[in-house]
C-alpha positions as CSV (number, residue, x, y, z in Angstrom):
1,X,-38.7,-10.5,20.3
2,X,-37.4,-13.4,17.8
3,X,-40.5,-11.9,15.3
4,X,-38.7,-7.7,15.5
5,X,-35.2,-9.3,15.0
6,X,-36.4,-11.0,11.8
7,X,-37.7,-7.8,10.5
8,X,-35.2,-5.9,11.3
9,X,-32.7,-8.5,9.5
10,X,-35.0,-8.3,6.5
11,X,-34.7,-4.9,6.6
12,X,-31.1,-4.8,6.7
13,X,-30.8,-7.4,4.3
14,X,-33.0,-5.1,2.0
15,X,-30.9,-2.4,2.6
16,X,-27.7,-4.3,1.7
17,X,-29.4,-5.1,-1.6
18,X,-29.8,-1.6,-2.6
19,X,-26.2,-0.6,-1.9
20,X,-25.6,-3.4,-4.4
21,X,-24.9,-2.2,-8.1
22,X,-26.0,-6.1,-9.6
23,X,-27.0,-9.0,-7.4
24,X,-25.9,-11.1,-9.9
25,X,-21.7,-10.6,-9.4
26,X,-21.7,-10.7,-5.6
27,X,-20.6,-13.3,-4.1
28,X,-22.8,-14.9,-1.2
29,X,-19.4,-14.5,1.2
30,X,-19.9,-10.6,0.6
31,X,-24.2,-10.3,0.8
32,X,-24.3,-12.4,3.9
33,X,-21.0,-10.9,5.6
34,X,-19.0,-8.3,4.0
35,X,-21.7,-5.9,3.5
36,X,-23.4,-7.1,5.7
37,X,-21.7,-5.7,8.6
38,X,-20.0,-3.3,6.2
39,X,-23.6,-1.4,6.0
40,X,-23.2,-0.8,9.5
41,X,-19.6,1.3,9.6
42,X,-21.0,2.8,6.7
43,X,-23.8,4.5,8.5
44,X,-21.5,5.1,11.4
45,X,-19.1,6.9,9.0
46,X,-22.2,8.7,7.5
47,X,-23.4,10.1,10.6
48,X,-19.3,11.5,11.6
49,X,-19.3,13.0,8.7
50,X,-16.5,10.5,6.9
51,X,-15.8,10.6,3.2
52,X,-15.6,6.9,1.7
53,X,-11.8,8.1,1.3
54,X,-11.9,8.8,4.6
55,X,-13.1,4.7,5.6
56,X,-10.9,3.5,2.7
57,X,-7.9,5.2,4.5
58,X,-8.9,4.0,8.2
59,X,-9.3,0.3,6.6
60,X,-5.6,0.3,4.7
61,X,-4.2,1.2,8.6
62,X,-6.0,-1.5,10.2
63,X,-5.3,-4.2,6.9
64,X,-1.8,-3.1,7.6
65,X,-1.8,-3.8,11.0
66,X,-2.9,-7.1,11.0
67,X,-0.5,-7.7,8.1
68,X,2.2,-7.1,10.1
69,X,0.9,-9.1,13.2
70,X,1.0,-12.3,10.3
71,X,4.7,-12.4,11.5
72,X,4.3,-13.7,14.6
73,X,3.3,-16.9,13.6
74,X,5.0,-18.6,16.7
75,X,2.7,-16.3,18.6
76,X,-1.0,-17.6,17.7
77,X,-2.9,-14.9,19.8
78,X,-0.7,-12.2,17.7
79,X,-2.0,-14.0,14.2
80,X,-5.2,-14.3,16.0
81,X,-6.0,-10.5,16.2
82,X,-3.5,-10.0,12.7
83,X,-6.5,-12.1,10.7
84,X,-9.6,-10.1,12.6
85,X,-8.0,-6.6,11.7
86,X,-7.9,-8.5,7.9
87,X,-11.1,-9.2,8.0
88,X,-12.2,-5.9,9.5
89,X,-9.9,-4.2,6.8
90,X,-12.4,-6.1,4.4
91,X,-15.5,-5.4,6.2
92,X,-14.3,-1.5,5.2
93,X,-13.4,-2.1,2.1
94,X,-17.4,-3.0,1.4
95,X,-18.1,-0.4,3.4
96,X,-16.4,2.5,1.6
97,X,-18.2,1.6,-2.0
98,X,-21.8,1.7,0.3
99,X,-21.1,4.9,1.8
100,X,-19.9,6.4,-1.5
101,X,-23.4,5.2,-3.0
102,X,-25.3,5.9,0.0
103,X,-23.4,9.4,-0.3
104,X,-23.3,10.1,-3.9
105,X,-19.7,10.6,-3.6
106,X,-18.8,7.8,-6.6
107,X,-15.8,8.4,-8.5
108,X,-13.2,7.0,-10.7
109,X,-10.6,8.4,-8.7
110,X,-12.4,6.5,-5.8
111,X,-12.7,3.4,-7.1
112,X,-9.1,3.4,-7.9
113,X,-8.1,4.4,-4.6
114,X,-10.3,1.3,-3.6
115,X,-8.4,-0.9,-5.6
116,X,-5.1,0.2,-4.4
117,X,-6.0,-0.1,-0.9
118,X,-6.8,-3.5,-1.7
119,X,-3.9,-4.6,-3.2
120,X,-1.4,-2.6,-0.1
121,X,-3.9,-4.6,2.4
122,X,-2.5,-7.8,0.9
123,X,1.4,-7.1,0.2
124,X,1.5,-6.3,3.8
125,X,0.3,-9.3,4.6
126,X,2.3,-11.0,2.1
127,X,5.7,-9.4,3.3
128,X,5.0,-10.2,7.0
129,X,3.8,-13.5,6.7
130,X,7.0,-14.6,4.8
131,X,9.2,-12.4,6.2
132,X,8.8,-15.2,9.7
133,X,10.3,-17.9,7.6
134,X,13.7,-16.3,6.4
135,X,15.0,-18.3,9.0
136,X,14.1,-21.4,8.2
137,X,14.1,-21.0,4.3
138,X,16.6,-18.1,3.6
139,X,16.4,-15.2,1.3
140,X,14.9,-17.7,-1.6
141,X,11.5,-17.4,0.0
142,X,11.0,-13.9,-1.0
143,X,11.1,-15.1,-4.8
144,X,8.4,-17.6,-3.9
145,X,6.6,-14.6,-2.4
146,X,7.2,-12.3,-5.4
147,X,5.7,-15.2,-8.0
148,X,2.9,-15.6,-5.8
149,X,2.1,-12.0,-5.6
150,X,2.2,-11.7,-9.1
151,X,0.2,-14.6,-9.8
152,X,-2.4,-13.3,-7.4
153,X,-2.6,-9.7,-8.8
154,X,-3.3,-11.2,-12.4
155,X,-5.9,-13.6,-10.9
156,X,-7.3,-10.6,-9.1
157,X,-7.3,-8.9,-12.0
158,X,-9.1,-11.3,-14.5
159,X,-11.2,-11.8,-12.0
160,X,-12.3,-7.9,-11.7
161,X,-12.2,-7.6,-15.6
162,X,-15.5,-10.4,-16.0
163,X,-17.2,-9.4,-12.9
164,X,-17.1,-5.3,-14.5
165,X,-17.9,-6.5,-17.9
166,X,-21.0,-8.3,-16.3
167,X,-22.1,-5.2,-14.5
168,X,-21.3,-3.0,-17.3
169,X,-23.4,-5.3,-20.2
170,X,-25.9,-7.1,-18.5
171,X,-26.8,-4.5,-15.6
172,X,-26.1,-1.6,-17.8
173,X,-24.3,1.1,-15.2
174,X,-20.9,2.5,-16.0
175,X,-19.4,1.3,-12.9
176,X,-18.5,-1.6,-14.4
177,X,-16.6,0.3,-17.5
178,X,-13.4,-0.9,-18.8
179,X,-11.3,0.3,-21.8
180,X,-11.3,-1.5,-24.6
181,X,-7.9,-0.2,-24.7
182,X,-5.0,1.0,-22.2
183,X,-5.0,4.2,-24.5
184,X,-8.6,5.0,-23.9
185,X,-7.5,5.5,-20.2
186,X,-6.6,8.9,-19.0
187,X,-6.3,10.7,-15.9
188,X,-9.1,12.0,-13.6
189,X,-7.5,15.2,-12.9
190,X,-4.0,17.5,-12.3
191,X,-2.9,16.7,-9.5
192,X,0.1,14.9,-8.4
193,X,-2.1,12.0,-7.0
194,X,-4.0,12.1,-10.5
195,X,-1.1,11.3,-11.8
196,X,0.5,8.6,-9.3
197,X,-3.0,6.8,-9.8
198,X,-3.1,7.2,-13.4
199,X,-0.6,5.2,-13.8
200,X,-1.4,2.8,-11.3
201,X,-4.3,2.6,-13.4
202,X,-2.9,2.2,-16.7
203,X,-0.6,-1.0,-15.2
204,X,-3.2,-2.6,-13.9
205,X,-6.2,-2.4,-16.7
206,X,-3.3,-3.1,-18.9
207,X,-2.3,-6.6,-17.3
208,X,-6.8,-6.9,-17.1
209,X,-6.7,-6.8,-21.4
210,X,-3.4,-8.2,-21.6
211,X,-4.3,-11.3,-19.5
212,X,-8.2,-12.4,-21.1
213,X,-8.8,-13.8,-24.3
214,X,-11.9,-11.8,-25.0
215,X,-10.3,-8.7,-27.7
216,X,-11.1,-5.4,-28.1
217,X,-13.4,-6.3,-31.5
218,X,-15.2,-9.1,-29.1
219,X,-15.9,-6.7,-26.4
220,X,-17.4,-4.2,-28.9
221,X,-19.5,-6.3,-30.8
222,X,-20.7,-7.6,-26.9
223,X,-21.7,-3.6,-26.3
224,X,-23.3,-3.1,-29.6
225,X,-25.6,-6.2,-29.2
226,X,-26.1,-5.2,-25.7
227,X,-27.2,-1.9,-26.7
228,X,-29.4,-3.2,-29.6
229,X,-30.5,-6.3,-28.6
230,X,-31.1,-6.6,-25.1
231,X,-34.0,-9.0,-24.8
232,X,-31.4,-11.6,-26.6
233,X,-28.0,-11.3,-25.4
234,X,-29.0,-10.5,-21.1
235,X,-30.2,-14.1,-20.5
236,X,-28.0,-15.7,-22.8
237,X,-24.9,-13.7,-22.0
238,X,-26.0,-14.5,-18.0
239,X,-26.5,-17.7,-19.0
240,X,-23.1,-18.7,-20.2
241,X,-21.3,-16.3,-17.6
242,X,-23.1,-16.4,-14.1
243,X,-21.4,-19.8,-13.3
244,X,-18.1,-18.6,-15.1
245,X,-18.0,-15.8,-12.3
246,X,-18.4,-18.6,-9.7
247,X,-15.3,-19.8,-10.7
248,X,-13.4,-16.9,-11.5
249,X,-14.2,-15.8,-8.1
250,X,-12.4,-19.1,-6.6
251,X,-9.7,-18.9,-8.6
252,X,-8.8,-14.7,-8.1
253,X,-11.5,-12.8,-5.9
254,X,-10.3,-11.4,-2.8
255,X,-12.2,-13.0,0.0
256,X,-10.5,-16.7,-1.7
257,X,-6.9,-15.2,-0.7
258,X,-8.0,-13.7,2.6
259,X,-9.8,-16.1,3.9
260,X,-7.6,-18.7,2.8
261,X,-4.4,-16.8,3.8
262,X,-5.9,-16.4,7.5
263,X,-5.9,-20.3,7.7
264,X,-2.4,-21.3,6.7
265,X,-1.2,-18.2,9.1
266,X,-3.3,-19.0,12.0
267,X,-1.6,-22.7,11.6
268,X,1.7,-21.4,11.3
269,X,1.9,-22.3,7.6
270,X,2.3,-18.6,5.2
271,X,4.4,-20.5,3.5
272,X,2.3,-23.3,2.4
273,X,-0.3,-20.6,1.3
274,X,2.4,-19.3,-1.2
275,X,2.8,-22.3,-2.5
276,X,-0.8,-23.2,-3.0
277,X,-1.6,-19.7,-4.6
278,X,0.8,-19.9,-7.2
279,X,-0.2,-23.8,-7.9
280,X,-4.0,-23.1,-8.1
281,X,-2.6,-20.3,-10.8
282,X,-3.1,-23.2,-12.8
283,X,-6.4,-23.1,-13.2
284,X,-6.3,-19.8,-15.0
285,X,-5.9,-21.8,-18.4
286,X,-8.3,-24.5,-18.1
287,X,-11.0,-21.4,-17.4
288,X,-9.8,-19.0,-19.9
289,X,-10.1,-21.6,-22.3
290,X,-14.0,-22.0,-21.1
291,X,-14.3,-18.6,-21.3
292,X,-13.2,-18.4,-25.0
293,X,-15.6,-21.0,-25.6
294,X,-18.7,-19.5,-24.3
295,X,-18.1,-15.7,-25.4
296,X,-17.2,-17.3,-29.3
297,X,-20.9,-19.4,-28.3
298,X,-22.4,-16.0,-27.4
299,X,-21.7,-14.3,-30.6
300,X,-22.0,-17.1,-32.9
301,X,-25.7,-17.5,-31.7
302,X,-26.9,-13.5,-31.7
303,X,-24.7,-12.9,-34.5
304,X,-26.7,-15.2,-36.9
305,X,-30.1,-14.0,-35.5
């Protein structure tokens, strides 16, 4: 018995791996959890029929739902369940992006989609966890809630911007494509949601380039040597970045500010969590600093070969 439930976790495990565009950028939190389980709703969504639209949509009600419950912070029970329909929200955000690959249902428009489910997952939460302590702190709290949020969504988005340039240089698939510019961006259809998503799009790839200190020439040269001289700049470009995404992953990536949003709520504390969030925003400049130092490393060394 313990012998067939080893194999069959192998086999999962295996099956995770393929659903995985590069090893590499995944966080351990995500193989061993996230997608995981999130394999499993994706086969369940396979065999009703479900789009990944479809499981991204059923995932933003739930995230909502327990975003609202993070209110009731008097009520632990009610925060309880809020943080498991969280987590489950995340579970199907993994889930989504393995049944579109599973699927062959990839898309830009998709992966947008994906991202703005995301972010709506964690202003609910954001608005009903600080919406409990108006009483206690006034109207002022919402500004602490506003500088948070914003703090998180460029964290998020730095984040998001190393991780794709990893996947897009060292493992080679477009998924992992960003503009070197916001005018290289335009919209995936007609359509009034094309549209409404365009721009979505255009804001937040905008704040991505804005917000790193790697420029457009950098990132060309990067694809050019990438292209040309791949036996040289994959090992040393994971070399000087696989830690990097350790970090940035700490300081922006989502499963940092769920999981450690569900604590300070199932104590009682959202507010604390705002506070810590925008404080840890300080690390942003000590690591973009590191960051400029290895990328300028990077170049000088294949540049002179």
């Amino acid at each position: 018995m313990l012998g067939y439930l080893r194999r069959r976790y192998k086999q999962h495990l295996d099956e995770v791996h393929s659903t995985i565009k590069l090893i590499d950028v995944e966080e351990r939190y995500d193989i061993y959890f996230s997608r995981f389980y999130g394999l499993y709703f994706a086969k369940i969504a396979r065999w009703f029929r479900l789009t990944p639209t479809h499981v991204s949509l059923i995932s933003l009600v739930i995230g909502i739902a327990g975003g609202v419950l993070f209110y009731f912070q008097d009520q632990f029970y009610l925060v309880l369940i809020g943080s498991l329909l969280v987590i489950w929200a995340g579970v199907l955000d993994s889930a989504d992006g393995q049944l579109a690959r599973m699927t062959g249902q990839s898309s830009e428009l998709g992966r947008q989609i994906d991202g703005l489910i995301d972010n709506l997952v964690f202003i609910s939460c954001y608005i009903g966890g600080t919406l409990y302590f108006i009483p206690e702190y006034g109207y002022w709290i919402l500004i602490l809630m506003v500088a948070s949020g914003v703090a998180h969504s460029y964290k998020a988005g730095l984040y998001e911007f190393y991780k794709s340039e990893y996947i897009y240089l060292v493992g080679k698939s477009k998924a992992g494509y960003i503009p070197l510019t916001k005018d290289e961006i335009k919209p995936t259809g007609d359509k009034w949601h094309h549209k409404v998503m365009h721009y979505i799009n255009l804001d937040y790839t905008g704040k991505q380039i804005s917000s790193t200190t790697r420029t457009p020439e950098e990132r060309k040269k990067m694809r050019e040597l990438a292209v040309n001289n791949p036996k040289e700049f994959d090992p040393l470009y994971g070399k000087l970045n696989f830690k990097m995404l350790f970090w940035w992953a700490w300081l922006g990536g989502s499963n940092t500010h769920r999981n450690t949003s569900i604590l300070f709520v199932l104590m009682g504390r959202f507010d604390l969590f705002l506070a810590l969030s925008l404080i840890w925003t300080v690390g942003y400049w000590p690591l973009n600093l590191k960051q400029r130092k290895y990328d300028k490393e990077l170049l000088r060394k294949l540049s002179s070969n």
